[in-house]
Biotite code that builds the C-alpha atoms (Angstrom):
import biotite.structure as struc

atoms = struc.array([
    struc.Atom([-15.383, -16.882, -33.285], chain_id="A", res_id=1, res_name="UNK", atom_name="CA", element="C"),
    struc.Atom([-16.485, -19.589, -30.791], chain_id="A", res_id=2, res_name="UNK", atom_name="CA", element="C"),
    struc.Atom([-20.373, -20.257, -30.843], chain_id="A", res_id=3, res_name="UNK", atom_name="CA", element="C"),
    struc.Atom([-21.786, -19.260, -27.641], chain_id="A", res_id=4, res_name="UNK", atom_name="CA", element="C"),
    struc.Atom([-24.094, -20.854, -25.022], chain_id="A", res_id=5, res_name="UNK", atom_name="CA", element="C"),
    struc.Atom([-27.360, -20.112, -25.762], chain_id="A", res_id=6, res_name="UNK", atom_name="CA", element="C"),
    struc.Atom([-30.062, -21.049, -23.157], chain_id="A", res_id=7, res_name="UNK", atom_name="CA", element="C"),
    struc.Atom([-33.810, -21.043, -23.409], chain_id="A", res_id=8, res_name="UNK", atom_name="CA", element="C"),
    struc.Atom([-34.400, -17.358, -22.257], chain_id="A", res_id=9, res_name="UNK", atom_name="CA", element="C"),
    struc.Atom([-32.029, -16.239, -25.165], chain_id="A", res_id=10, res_name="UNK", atom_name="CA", element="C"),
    struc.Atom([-33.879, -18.202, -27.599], chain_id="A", res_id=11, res_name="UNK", atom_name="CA", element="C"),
    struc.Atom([-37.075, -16.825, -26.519], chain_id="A", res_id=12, res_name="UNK", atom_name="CA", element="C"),
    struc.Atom([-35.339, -13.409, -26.889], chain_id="A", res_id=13, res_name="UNK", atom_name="CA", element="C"),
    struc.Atom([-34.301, -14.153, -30.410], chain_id="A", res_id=14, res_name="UNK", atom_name="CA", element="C"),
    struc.Atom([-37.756, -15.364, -31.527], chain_id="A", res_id=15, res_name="UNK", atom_name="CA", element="C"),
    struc.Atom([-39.283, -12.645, -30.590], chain_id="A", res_id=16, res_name="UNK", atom_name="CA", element="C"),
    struc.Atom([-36.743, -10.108, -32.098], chain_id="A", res_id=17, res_name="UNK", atom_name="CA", element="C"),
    struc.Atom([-36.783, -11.748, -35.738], chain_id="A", res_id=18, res_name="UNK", atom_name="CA", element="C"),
    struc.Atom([-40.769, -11.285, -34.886], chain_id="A", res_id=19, res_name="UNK", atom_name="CA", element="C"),
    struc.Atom([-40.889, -7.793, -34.348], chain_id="A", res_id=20, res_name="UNK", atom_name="CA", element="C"),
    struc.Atom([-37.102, -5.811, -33.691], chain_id="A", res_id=21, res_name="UNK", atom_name="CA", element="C"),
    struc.Atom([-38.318, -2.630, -32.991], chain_id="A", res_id=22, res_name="UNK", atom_name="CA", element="C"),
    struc.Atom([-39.910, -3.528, -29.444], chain_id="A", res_id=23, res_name="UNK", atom_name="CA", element="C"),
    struc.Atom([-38.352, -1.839, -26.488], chain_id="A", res_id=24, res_name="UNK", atom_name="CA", element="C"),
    struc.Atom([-35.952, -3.946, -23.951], chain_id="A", res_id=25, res_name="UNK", atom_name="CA", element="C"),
    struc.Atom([-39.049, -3.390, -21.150], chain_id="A", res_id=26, res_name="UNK", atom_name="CA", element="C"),
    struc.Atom([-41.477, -4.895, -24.096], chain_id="A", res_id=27, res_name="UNK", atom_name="CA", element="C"),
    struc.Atom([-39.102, -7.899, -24.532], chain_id="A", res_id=28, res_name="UNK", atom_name="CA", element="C"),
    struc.Atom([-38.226, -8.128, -20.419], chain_id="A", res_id=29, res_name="UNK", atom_name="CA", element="C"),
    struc.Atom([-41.935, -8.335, -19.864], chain_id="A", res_id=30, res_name="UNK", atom_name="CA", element="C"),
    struc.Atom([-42.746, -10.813, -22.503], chain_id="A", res_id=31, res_name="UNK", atom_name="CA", element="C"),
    struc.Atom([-39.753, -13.145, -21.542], chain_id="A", res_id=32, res_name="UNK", atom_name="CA", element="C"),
    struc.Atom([-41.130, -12.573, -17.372], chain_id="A", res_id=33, res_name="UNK", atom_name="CA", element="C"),
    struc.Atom([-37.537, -10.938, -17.001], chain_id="A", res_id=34, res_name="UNK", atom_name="CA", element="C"),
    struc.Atom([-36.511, -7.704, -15.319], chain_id="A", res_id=35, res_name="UNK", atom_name="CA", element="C"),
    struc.Atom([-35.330, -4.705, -18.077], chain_id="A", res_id=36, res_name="UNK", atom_name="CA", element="C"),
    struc.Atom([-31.326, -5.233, -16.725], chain_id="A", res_id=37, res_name="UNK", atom_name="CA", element="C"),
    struc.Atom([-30.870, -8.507, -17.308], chain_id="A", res_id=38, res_name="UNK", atom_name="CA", element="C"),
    struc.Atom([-32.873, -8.410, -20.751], chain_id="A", res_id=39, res_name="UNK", atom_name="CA", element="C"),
    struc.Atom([-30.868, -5.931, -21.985], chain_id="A", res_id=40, res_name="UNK", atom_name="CA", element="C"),
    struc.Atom([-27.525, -7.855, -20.716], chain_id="A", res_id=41, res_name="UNK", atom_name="CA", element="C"),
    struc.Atom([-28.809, -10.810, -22.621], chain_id="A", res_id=42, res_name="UNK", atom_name="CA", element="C"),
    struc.Atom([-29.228, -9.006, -26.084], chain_id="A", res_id=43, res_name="UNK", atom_name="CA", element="C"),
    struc.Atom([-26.492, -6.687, -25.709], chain_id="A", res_id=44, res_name="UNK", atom_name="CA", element="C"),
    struc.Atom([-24.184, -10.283, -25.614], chain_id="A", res_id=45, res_name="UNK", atom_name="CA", element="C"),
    struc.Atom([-26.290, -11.563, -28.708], chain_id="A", res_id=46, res_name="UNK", atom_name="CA", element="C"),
    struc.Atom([-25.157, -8.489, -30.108], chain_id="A", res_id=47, res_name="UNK", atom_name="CA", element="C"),
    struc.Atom([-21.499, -8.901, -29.307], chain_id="A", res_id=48, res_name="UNK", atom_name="CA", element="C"),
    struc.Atom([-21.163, -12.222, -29.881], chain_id="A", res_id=49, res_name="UNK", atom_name="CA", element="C"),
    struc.Atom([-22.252, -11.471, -32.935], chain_id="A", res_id=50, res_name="UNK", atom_name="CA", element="C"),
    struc.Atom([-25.764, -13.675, -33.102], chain_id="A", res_id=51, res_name="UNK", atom_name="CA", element="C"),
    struc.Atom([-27.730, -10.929, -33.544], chain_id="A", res_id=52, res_name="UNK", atom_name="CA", element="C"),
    struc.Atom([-25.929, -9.475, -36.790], chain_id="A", res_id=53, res_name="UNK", atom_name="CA", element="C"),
    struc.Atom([-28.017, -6.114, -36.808], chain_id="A", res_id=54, res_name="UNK", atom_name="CA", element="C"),
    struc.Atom([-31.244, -4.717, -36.961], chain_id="A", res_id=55, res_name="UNK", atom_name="CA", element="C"),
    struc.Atom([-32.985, -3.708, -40.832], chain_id="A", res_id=56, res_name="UNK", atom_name="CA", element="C"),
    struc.Atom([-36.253, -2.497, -42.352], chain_id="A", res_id=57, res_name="UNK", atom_name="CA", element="C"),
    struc.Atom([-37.600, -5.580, -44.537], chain_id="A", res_id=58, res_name="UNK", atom_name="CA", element="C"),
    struc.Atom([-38.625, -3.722, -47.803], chain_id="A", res_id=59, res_name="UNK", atom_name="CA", element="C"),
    struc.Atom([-41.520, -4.930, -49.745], chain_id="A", res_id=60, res_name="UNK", atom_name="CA", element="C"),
    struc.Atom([-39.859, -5.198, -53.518], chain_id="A", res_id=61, res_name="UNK", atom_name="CA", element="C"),
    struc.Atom([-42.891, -5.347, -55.331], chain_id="A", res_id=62, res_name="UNK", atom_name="CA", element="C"),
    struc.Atom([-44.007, -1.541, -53.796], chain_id="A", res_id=63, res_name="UNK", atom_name="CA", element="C"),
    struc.Atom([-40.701, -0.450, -54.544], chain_id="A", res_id=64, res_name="UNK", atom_name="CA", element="C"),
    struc.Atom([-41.387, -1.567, -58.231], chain_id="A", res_id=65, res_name="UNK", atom_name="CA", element="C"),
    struc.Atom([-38.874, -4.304, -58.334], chain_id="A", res_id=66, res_name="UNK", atom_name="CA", element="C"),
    struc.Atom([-41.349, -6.841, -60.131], chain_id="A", res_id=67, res_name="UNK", atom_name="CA", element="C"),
    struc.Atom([-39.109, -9.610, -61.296], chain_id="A", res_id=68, res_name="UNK", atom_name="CA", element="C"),
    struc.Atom([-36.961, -12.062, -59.069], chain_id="A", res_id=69, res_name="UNK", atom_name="CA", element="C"),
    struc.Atom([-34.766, -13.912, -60.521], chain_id="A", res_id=70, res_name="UNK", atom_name="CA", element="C"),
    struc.Atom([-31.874, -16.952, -59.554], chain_id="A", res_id=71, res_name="UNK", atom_name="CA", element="C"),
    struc.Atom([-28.913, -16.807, -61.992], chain_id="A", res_id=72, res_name="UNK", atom_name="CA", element="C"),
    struc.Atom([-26.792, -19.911, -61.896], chain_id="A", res_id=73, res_name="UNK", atom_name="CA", element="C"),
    struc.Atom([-23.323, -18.661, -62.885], chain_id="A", res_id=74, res_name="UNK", atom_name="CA", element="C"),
    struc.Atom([-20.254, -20.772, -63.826], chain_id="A", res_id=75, res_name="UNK", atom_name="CA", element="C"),
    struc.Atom([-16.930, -19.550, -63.921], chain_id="A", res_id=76, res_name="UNK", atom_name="CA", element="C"),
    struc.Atom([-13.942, -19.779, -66.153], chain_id="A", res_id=77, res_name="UNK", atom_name="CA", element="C"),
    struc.Atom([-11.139, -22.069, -63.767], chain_id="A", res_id=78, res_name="UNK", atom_name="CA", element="C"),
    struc.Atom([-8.451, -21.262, -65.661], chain_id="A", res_id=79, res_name="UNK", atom_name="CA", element="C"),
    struc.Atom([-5.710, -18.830, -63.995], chain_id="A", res_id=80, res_name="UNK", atom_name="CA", element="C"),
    struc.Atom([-3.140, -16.704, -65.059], chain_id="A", res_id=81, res_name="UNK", atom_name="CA", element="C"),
    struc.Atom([-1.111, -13.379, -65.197], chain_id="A", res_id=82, res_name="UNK", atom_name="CA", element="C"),
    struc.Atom([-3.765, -11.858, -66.881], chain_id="A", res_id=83, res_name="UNK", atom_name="CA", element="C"),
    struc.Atom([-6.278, -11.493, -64.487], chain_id="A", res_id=84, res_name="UNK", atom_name="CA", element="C"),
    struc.Atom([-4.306, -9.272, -62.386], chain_id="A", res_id=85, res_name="UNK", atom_name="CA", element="C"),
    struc.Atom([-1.081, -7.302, -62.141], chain_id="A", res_id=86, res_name="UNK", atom_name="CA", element="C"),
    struc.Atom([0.695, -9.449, -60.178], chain_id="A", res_id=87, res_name="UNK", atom_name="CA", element="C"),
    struc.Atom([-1.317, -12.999, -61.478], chain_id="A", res_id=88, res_name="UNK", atom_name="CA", element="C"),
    struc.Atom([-2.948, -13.578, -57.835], chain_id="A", res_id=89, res_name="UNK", atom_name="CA", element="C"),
    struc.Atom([-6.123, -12.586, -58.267], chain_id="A", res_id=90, res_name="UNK", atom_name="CA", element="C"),
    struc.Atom([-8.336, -15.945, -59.198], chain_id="A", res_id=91, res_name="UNK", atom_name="CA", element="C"),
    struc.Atom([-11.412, -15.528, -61.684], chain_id="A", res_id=92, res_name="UNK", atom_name="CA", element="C"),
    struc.Atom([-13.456, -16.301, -58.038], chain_id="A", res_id=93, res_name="UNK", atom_name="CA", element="C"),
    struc.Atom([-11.610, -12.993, -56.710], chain_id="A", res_id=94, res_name="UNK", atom_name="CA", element="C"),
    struc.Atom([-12.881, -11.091, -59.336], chain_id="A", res_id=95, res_name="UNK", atom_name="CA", element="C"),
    struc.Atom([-16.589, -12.262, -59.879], chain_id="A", res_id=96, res_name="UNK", atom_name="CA", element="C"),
    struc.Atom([-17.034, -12.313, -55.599], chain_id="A", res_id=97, res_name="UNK", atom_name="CA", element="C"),
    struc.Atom([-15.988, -7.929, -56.166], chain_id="A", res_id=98, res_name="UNK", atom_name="CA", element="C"),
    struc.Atom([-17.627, -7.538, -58.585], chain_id="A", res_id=99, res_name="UNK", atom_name="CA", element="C"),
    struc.Atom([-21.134, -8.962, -57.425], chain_id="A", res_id=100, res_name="UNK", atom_name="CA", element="C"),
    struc.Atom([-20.760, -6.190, -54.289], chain_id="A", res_id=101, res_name="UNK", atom_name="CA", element="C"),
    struc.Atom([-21.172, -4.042, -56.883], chain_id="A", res_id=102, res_name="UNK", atom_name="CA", element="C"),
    struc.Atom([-24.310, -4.809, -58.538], chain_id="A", res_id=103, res_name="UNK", atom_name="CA", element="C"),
    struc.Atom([-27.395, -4.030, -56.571], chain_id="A", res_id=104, res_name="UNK", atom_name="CA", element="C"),
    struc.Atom([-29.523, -6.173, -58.725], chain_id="A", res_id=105, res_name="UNK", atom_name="CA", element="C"),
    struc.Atom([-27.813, -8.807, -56.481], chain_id="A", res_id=106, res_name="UNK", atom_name="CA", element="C"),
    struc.Atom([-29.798, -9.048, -53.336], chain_id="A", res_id=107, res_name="UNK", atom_name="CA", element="C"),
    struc.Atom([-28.164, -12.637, -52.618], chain_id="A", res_id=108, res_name="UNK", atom_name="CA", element="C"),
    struc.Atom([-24.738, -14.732, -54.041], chain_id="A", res_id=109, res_name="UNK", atom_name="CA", element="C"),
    struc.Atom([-23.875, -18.479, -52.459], chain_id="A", res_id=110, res_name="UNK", atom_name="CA", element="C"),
    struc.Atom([-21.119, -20.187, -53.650], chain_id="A", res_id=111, res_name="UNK", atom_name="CA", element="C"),
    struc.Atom([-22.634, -23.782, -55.008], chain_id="A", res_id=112, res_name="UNK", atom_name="CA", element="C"),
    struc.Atom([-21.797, -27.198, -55.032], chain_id="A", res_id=113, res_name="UNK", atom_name="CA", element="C"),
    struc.Atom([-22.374, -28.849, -58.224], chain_id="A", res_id=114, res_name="UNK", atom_name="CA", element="C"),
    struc.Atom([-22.158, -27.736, -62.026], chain_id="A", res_id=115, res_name="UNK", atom_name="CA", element="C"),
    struc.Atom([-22.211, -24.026, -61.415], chain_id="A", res_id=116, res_name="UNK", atom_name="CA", element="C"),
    struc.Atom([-20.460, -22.121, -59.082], chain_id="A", res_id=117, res_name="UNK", atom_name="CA", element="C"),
    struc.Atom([-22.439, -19.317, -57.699], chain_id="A", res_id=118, res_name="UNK", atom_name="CA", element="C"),
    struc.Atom([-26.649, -19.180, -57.321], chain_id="A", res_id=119, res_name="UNK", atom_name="CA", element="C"),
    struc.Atom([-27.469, -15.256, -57.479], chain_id="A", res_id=120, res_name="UNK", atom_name="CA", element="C"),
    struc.Atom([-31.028, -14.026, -56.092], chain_id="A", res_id=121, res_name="UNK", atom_name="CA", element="C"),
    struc.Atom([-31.345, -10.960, -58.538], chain_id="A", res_id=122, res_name="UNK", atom_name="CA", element="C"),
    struc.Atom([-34.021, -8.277, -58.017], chain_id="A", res_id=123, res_name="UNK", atom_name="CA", element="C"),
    struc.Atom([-35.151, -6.373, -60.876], chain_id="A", res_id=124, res_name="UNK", atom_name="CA", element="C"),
    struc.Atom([-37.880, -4.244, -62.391], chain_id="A", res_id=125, res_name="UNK", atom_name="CA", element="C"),
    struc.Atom([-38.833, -6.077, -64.963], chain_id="A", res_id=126, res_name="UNK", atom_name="CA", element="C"),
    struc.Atom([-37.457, -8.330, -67.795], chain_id="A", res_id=127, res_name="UNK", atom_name="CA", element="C"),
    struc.Atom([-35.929, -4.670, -69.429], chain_id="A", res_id=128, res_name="UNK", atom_name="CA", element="C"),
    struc.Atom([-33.964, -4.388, -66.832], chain_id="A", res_id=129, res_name="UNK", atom_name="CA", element="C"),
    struc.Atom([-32.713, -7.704, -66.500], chain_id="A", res_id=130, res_name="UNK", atom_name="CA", element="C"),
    struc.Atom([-31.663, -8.058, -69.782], chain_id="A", res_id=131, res_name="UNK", atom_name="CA", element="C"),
    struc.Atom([-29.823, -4.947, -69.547], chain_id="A", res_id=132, res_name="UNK", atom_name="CA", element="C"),
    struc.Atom([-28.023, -6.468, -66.098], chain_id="A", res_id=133, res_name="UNK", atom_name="CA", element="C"),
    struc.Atom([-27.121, -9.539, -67.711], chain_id="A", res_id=134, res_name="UNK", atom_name="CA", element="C"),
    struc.Atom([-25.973, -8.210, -71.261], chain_id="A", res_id=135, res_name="UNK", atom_name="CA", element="C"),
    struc.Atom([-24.095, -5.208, -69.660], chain_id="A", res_id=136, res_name="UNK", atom_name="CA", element="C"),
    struc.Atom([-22.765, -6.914, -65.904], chain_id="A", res_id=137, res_name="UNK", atom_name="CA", element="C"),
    struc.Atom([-22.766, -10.512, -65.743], chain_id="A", res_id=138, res_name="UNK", atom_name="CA", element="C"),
    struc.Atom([-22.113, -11.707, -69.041], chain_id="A", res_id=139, res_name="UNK", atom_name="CA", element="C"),
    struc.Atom([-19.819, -8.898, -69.632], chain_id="A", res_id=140, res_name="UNK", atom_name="CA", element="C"),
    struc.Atom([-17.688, -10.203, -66.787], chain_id="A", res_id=141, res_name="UNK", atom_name="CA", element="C"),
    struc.Atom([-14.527, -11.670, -67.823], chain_id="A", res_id=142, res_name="UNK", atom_name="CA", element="C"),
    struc.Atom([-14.865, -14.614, -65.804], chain_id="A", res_id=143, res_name="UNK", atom_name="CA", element="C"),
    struc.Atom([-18.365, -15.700, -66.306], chain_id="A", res_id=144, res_name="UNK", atom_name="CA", element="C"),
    struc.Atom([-18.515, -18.314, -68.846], chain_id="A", res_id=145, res_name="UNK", atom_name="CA", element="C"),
    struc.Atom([-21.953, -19.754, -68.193], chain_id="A", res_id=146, res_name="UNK", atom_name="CA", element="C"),
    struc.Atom([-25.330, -18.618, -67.081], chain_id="A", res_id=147, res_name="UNK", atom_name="CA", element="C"),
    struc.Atom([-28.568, -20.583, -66.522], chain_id="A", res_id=148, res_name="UNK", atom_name="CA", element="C"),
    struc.Atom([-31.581, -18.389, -65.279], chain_id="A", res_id=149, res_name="UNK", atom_name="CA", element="C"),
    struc.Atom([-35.029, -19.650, -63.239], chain_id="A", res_id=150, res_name="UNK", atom_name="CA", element="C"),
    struc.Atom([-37.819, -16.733, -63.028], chain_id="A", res_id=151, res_name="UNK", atom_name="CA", element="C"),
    struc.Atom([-40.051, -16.568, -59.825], chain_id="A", res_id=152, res_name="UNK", atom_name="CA", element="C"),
    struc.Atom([-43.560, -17.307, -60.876], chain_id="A", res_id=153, res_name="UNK", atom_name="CA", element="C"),
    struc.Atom([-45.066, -16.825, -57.400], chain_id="A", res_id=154, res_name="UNK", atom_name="CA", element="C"),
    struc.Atom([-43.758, -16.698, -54.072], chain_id="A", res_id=155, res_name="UNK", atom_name="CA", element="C"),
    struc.Atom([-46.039, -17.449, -51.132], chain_id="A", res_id=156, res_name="UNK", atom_name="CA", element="C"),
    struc.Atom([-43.371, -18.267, -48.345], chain_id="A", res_id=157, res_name="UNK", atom_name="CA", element="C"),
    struc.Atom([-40.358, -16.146, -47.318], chain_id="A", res_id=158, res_name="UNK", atom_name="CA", element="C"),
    struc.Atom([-38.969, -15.631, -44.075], chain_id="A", res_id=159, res_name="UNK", atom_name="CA", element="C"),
    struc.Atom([-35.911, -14.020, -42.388], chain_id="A", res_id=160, res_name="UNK", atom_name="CA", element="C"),
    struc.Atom([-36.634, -15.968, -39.482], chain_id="A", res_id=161, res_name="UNK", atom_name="CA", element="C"),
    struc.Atom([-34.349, -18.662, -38.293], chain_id="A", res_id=162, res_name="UNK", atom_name="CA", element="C"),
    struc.Atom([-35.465, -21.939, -36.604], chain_id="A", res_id=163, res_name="UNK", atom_name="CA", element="C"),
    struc.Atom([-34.630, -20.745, -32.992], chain_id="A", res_id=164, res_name="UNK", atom_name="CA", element="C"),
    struc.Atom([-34.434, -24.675, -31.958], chain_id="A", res_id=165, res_name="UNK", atom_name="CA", element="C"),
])
């Protein structure tokens, strides 16, 4: 998909819906000095275009009891083979990419440059519950053949916010 133009009315619109999504179009219109119909024109093209990916409740993890975060460099086995699926196309990358969709302890997966090959953000309980995700999931995975873990001690920024430039 093509990028598309974005002038300085619809970056004023994005800023203020990664502030606050939940205001009304006549909310937004007024703060933007915009009439409601061509507000809501502007978003609803965000929306197609695909800028604006959705809307989501941001949940507090530590309320929720999920104590410990966690980011899990994994490496991966590179051999191939027949083995790894019926007909031999599936690559050990096919197989660790389905599997992560399974695991909700996995709040985040990039694929890396450098010695490992994936950097998970992992969202757990507590160290109990790790453990038990990376004795009976990751390392448990066929194609995992190396994992390096870093514990958040604190965190005191984090943002969903983009730099609307």
């Amino acid at each position: 998909m093509a990028n598309i133009e974005i002038d300085a009315i619809d970056r004023r619109i994005l800023a203020i819906l990664q502030e606050n999504g939940r205001l009304s179009n006549q909310e937004i219109a007024e703060r933007i000095n915009l009439s409601p119909s061509p507000c809501l024109r502007r978003i609803r093209r965000l929306e197609e275009s695909g800028v604006i990916r959705g809307y989501v409740a941001l949940l507090d993890a530590q309320k929720l009891g999920l104590d410990l975060l966690a980011y899990v460099n994994v490496r991966l086995e590179k051999r191939s083979g027949p083995a790894l699926s019926p007909r031999g196309d599936a690559t050990h990358a096919d197989l660790f990419r389905a599997a992560v969709q399974t695991w909700p302890e996995v709040v985040a997966c990039h694929a890396m440059t450098g010695d490992m090959d994936y950097l998970l953000r992992v969202q757990v309980e507590d160290m109990a519950h790790f453990s038990r995700f990376v004795q009976d999931q990751l390392l448990h995975h066929p194609s995992v053949i190396d994992v390096k873990t870093s514990f958040s001690l604190e965190k005191f920024k984090e943002t969903t916010a983009l730099p609307i430039l």
